[in-house]
Backbone as JSON, one array per atom type, in Angstrom:
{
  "sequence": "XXXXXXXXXXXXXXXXXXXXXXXXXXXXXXXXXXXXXXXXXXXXXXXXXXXXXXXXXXXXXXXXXXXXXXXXXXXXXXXXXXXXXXXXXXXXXXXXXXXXXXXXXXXXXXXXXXXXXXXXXXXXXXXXXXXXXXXXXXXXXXXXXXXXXXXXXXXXXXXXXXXXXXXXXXXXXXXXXXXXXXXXXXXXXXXXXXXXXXXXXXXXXXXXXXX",
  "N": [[-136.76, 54.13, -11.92], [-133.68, 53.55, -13.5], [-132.01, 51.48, -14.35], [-129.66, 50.91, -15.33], [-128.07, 53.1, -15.41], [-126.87, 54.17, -13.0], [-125.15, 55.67, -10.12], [-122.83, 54.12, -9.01], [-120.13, 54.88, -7.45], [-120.16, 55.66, -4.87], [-121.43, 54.25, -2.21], [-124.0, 53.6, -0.05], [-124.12, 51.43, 2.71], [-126.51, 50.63, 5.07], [-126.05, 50.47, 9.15], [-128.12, 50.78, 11.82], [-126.86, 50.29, 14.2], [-124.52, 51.59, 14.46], [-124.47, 53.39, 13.56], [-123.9, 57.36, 13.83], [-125.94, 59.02, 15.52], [-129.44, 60.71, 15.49], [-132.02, 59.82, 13.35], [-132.64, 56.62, 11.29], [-133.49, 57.7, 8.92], [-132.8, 60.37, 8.61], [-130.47, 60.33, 8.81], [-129.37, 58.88, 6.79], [-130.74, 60.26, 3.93], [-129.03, 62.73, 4.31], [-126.61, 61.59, 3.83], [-127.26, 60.61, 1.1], [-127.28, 63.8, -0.03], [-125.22, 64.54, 0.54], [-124.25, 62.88, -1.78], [-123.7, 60.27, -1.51], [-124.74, 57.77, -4.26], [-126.2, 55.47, -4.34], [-128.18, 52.97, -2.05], [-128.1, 50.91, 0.24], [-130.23, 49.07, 2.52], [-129.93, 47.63, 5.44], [-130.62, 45.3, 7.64], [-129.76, 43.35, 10.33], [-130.65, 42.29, 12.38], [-133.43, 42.37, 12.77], [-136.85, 42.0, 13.25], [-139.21, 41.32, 10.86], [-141.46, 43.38, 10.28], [-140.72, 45.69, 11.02], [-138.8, 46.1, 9.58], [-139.75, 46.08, 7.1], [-141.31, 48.71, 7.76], [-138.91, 50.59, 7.81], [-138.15, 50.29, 5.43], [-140.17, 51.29, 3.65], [-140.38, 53.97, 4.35], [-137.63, 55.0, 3.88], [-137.67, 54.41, 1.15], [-139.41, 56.14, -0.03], [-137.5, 58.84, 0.42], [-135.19, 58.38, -0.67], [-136.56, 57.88, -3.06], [-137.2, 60.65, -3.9], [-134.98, 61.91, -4.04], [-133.4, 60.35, -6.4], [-132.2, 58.38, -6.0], [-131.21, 54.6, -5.86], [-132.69, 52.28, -3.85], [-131.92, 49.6, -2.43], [-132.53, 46.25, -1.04], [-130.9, 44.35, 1.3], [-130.2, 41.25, 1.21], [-133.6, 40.33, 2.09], [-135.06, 39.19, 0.55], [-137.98, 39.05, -0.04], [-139.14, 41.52, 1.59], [-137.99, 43.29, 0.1], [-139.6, 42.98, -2.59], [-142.3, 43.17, -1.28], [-142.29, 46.48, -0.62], [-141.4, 47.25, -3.04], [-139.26, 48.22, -3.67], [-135.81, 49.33, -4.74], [-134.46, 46.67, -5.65], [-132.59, 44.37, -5.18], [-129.93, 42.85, -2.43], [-127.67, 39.97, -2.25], [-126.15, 37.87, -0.46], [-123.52, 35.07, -0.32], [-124.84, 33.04, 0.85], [-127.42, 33.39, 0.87], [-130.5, 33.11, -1.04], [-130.41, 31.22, -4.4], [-128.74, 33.06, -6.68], [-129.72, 32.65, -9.49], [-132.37, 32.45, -8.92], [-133.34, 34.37, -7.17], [-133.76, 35.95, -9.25], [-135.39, 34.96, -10.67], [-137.69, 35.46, -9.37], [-137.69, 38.53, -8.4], [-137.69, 39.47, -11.07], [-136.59, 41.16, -14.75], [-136.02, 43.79, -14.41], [-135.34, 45.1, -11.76], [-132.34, 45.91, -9.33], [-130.03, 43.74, -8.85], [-127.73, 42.44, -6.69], [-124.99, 41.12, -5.86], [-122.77, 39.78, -3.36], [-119.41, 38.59, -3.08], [-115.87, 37.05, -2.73], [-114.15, 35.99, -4.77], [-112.9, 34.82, -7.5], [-114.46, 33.07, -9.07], [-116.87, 32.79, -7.68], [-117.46, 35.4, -8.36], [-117.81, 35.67, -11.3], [-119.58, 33.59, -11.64], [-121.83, 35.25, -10.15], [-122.02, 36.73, -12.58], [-123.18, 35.61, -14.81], [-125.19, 34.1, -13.02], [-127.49, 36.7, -13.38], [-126.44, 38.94, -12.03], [-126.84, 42.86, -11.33], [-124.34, 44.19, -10.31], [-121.37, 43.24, -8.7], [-120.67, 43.25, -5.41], [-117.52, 43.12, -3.7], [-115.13, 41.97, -1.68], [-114.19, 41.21, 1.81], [-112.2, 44.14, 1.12], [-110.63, 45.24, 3.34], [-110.26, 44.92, 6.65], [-113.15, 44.86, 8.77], [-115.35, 45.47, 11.34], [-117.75, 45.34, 11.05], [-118.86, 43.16, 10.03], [-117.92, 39.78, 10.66], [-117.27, 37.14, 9.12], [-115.91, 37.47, 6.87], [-113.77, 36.84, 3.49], [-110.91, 38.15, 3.44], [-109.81, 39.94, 0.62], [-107.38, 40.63, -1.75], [-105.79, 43.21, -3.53], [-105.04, 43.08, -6.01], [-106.35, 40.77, -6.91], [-109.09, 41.97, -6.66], [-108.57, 43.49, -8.68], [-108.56, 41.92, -10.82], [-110.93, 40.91, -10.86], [-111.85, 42.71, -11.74], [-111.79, 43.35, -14.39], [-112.59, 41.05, -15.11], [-115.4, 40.49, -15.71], [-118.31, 42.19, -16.89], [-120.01, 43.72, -15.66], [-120.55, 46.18, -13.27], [-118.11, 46.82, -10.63], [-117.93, 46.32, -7.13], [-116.02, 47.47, -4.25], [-116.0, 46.59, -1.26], [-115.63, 46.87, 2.57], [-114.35, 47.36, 5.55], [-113.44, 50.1, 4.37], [-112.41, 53.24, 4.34], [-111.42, 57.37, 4.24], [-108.69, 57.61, 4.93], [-107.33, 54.99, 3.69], [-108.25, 54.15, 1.29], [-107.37, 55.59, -0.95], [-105.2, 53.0, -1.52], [-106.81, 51.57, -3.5], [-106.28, 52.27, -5.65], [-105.94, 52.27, -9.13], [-107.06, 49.93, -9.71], [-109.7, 49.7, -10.68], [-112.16, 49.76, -10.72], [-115.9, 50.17, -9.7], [-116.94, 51.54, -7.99], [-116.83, 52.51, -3.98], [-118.42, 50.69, -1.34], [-119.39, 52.1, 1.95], [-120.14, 51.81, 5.21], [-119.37, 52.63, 8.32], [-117.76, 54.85, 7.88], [-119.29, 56.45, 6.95], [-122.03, 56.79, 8.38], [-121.19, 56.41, 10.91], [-120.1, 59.06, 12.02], [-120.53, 62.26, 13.19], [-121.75, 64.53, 11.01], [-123.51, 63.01, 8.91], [-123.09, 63.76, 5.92], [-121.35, 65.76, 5.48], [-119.36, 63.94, 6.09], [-119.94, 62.02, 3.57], [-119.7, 63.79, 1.72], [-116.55, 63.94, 1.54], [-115.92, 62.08, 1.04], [-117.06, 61.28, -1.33], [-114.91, 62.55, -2.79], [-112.6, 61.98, -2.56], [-112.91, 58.93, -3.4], [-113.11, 59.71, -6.27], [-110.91, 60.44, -6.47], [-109.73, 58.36, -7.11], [-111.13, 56.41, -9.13]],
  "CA": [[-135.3, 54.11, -11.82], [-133.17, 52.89, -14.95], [-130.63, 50.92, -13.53], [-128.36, 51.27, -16.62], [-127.8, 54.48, -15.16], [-126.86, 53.86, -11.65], [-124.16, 55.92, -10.03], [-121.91, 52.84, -7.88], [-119.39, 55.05, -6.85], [-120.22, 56.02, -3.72], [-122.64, 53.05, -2.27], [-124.0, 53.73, 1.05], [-124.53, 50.78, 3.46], [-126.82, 51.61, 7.11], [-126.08, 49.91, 10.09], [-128.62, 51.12, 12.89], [-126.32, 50.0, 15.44], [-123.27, 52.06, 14.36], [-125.42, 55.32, 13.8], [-123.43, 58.55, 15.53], [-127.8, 59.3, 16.11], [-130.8, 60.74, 15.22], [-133.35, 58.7, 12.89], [-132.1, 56.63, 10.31], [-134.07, 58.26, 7.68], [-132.49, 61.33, 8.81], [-128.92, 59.92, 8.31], [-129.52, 58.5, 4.74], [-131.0, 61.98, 3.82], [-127.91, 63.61, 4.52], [-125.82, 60.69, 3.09], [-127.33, 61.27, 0.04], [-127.71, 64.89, -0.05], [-123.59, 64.67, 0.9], [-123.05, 62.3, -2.75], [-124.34, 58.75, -1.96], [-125.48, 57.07, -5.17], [-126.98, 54.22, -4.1], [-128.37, 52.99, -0.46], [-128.88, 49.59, 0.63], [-130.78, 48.67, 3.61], [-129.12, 46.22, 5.56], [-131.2, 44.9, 8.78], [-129.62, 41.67, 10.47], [-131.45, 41.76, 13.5], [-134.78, 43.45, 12.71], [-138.1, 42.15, 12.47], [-139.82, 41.95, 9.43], [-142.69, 44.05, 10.34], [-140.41, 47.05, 11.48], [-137.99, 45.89, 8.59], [-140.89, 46.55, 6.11], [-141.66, 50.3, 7.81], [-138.19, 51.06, 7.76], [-137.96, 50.53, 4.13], [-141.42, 52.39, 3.22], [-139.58, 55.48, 4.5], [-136.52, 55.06, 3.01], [-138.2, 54.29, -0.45], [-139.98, 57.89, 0.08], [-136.54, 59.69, 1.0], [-134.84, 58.02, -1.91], [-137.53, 58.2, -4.08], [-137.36, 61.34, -3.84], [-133.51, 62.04, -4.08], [-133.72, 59.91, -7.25], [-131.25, 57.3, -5.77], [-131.91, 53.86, -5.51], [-133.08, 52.33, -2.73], [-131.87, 48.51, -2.15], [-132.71, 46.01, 0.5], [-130.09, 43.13, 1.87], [-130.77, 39.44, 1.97], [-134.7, 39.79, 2.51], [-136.16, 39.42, -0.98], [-139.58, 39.32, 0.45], [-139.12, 43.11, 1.97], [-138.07, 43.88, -1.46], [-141.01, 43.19, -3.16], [-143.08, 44.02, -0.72], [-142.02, 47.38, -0.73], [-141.55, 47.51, -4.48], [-137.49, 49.05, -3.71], [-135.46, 49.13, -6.5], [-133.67, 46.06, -6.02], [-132.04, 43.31, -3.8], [-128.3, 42.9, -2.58], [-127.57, 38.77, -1.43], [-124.39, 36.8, -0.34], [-123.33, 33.39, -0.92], [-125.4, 31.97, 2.39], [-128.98, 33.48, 0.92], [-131.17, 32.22, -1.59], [-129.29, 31.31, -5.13], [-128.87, 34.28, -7.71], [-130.66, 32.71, -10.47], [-133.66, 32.26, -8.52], [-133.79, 35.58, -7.19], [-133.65, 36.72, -10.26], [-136.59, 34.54, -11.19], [-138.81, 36.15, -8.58], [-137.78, 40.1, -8.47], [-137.82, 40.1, -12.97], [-135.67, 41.33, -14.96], [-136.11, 45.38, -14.47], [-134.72, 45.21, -11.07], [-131.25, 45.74, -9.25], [-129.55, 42.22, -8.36], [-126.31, 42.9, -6.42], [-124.58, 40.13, -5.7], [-121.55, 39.62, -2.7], [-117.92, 37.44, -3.95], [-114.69, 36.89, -2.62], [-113.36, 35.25, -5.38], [-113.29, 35.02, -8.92], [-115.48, 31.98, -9.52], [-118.25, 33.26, -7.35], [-118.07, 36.87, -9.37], [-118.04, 34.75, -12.93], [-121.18, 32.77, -11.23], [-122.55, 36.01, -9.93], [-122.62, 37.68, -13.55], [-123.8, 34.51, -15.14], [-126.91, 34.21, -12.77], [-128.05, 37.93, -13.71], [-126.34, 40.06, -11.08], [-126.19, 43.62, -12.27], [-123.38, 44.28, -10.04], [-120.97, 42.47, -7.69], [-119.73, 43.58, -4.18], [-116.76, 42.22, -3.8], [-114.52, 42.06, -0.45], [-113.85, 42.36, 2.38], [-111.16, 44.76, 0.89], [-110.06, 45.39, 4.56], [-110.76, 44.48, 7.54], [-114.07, 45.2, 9.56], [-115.86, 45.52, 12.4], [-119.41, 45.15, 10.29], [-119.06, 41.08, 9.12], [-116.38, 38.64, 11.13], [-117.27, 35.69, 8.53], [-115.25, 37.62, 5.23], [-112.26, 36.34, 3.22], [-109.9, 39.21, 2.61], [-109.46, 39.94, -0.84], [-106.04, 41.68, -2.02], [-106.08, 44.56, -4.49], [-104.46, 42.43, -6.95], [-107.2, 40.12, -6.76], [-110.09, 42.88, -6.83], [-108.36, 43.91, -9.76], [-108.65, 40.56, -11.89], [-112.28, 40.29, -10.79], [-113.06, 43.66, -12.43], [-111.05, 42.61, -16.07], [-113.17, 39.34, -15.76], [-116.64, 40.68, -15.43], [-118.69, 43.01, -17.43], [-120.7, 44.39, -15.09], [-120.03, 46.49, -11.91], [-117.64, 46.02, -8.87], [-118.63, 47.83, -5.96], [-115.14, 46.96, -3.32], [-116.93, 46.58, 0.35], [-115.05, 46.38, 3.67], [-113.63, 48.68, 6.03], [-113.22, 51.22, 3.57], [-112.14, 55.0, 4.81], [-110.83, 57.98, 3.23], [-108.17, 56.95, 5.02], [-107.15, 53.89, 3.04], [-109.28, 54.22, -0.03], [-106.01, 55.06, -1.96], [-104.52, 51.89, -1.62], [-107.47, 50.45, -4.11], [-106.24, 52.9, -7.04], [-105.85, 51.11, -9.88], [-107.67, 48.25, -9.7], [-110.05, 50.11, -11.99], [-113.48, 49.36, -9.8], [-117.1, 51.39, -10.6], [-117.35, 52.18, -6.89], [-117.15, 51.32, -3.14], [-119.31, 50.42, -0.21], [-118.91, 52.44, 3.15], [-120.84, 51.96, 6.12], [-119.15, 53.14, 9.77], [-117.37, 55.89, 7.48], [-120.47, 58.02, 6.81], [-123.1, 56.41, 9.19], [-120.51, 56.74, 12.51], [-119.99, 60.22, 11.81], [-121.71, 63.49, 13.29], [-122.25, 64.96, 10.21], [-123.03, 62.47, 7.63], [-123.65, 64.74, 4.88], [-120.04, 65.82, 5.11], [-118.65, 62.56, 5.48], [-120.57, 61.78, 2.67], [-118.67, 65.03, 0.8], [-115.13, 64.21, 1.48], [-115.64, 60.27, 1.18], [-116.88, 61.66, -2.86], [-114.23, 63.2, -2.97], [-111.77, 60.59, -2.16], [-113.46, 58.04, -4.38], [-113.13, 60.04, -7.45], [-109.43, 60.33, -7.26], [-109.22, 56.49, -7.38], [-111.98, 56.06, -9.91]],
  "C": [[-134.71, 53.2, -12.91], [-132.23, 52.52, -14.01], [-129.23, 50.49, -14.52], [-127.81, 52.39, -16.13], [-127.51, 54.96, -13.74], [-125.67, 54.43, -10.83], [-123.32, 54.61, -8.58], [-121.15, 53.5, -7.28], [-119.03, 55.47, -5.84], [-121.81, 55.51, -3.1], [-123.05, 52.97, -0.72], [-124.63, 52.33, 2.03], [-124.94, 50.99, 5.31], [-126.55, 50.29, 7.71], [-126.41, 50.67, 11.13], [-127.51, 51.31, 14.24], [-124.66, 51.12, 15.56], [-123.7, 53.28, 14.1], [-124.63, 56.84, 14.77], [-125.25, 58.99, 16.31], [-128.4, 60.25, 14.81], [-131.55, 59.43, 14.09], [-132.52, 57.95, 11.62], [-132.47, 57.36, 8.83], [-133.22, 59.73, 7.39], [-130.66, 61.3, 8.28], [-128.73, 59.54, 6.56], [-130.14, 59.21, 3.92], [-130.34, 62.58, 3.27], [-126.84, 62.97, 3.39], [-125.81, 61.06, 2.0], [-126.93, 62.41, -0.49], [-125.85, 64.76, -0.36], [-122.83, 63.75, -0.48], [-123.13, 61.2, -2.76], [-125.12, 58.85, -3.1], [-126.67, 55.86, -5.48], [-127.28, 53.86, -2.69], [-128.83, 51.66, -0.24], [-128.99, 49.19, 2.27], [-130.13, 47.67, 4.26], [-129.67, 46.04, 7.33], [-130.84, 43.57, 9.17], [-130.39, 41.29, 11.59], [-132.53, 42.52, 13.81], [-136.45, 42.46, 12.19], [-138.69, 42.15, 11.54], [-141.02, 42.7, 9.27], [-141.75, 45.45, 10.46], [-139.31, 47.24, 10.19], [-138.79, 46.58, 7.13], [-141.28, 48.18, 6.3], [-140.67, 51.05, 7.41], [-137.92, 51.11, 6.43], [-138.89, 51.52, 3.28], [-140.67, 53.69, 3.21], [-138.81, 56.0, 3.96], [-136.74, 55.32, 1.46], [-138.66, 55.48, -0.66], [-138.87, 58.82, 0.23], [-136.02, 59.65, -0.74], [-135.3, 58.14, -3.22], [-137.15, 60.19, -4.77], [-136.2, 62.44, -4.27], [-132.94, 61.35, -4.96], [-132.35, 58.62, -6.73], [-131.79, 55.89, -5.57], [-131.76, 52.74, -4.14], [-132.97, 50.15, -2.76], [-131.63, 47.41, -0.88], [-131.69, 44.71, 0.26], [-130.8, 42.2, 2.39], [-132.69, 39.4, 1.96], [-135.25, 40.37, 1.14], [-137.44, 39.93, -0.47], [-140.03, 40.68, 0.39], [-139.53, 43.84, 0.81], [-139.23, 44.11, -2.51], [-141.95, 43.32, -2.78], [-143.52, 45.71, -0.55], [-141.93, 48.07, -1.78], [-140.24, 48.44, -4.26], [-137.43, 48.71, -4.95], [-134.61, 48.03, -7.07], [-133.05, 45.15, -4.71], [-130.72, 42.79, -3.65], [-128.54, 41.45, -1.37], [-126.13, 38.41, -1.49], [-124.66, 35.46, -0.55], [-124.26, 32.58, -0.25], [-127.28, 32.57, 1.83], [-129.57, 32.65, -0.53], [-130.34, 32.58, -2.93], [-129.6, 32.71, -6.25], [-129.46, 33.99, -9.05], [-132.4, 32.19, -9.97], [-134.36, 33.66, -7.9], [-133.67, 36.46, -8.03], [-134.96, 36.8, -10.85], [-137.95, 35.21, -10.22], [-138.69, 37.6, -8.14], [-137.75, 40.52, -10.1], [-136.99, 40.86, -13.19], [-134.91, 42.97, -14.66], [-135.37, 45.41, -12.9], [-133.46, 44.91, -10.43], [-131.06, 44.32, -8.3], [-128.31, 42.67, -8.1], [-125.85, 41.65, -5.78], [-122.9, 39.91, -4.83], [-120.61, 38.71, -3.24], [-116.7, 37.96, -3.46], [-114.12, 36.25, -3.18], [-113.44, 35.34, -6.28], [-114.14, 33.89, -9.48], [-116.87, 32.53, -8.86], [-118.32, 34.91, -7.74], [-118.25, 36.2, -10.49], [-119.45, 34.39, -12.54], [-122.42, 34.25, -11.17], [-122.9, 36.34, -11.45], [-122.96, 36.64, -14.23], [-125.37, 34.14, -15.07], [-127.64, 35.42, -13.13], [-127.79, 38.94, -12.48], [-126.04, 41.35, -11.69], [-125.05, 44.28, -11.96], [-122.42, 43.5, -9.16], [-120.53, 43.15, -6.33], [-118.39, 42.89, -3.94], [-115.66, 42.65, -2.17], [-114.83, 40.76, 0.76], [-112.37, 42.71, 2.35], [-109.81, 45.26, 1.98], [-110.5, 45.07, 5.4], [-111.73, 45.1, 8.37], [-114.63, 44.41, 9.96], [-117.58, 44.64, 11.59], [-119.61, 43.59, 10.19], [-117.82, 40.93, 9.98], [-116.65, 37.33, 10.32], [-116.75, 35.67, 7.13], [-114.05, 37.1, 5.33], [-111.66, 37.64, 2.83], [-109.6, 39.36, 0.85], [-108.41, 41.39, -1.42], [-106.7, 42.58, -3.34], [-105.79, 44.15, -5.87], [-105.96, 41.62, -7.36], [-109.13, 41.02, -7.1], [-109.88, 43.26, -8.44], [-108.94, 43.28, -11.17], [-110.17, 40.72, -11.99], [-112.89, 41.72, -11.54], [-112.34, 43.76, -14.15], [-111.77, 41.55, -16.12], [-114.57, 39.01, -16.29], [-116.84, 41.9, -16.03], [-119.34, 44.22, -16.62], [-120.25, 45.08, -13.68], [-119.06, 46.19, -11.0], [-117.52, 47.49, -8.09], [-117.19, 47.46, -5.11], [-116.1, 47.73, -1.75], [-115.75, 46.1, 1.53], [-114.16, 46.94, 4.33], [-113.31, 50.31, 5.62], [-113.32, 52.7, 4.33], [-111.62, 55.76, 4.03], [-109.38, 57.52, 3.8], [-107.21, 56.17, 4.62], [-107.6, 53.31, 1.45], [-108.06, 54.51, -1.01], [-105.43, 53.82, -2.36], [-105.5, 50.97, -3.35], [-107.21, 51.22, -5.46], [-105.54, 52.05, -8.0], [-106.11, 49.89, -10.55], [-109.01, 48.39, -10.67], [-112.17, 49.5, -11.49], [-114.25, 50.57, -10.03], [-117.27, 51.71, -9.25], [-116.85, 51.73, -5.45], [-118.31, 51.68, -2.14], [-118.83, 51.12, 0.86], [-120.32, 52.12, 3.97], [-120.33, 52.7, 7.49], [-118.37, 54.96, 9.2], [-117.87, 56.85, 6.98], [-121.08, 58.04, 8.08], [-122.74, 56.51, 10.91], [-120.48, 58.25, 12.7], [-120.86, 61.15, 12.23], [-122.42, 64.1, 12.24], [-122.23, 64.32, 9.09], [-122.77, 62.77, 6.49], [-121.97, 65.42, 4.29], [-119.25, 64.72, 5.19], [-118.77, 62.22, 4.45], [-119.69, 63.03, 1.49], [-117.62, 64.78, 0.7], [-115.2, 63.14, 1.37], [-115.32, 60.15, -0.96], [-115.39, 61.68, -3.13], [-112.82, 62.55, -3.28], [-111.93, 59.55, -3.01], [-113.11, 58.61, -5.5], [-112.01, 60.05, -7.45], [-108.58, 59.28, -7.48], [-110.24, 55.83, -8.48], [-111.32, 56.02, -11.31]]
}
């Protein structure tokens, strides 16, 4: 996976717990299949033994669906697994150290609500930033809001990527036109859904006319 070449604009985040059902493998499949670019794992209350299977699988789905396949917060996983890359926030280990132990070939995504911790992020070697929470959700109760104005600055300040993360629906996804961002993050707006695959179609769809 070249990660120069990475489509951001439609960035799928799983949450098990918010699943409409069947398997997750089965959901992030579809996701894809439906126009996700990217997929990051995101386990907060999992095990690292079942954390580790669940990624094997994924890495085989993905693999396969040439997307890449990134795990949240647990470096370890990451290179255990040999994914394509590792997505941390401000509270995990610092970004020039996990830089120093996943090398330089892999994806470093890096969370920021602000414009000093996106400057920092692309500094330490992140190759993109997340940035939010653009709206308000259910997923995280410990984000700072970050206005559109504000999203905006942080993607004029920074070379590399901004993904906007947080609540995001088609919905509301207008509101962020303008601001001139390489993608965003959804999670409850594919992954809640009966048919992710079409969520995943009309979410595209939606994204591109704010891109």
């Amino acid at each position: 996976m070249d990660k120069k070449n990475v489509d951001y604009s439609l960035y799928l985040v799983t949450d098990r717990e918010l699943m409409y059902g069947g398997s997750i493998e089965e959901t992030v499949k579809n996701a894809v299949i439906g126009g996700c670019g990217i997929v990051q794992l995101r386990e907060k209350n999992c095990p690292a033994r079942e954390f580790y299977d669940i990624a094997i699988k994924l890495k085989k789905i993905c693999g396969e669906l040439n997307v890449p396949l990134i795990i949240n917060d647990r470096v370890d996983i990451a290179i255990a697994t040999d994914c394509d890359g590792v997505h941390i926030g401000q509270k995990d280990l610092p970004a020039e150290i996990v830089r120093k132990i996943i090398g330089k070939d892999k994806i470093m995504g890096v969370s920021a609500s602000n414009m000093e911790k996106a400057l920092e992020a692309e500094k330490n070697g992140a190759d993109y930033i997340g940035v939010g929470a653009v709206f308000s959700t259910g997923t995280k109760s410990d984000t700072n809001p970050v206005s559109k104005e504000l999203l905006g600055q942080i993607k004029k300040s920074v070379k590399i990527p901004v993904v906007a993360i947080g609540g995001i629906k088609k919905e509301n996804i207008e509101k962020l036109y303008g601001t001139g961002i390489d993608g965003v993050a959804v999670v409850s707006a594919i992954v809640s859904e009966p048919d992710t695959a079409l969520a995943a179609e009309k979410m595209k769809k939606a994204v591109q006319l704010i891109l």
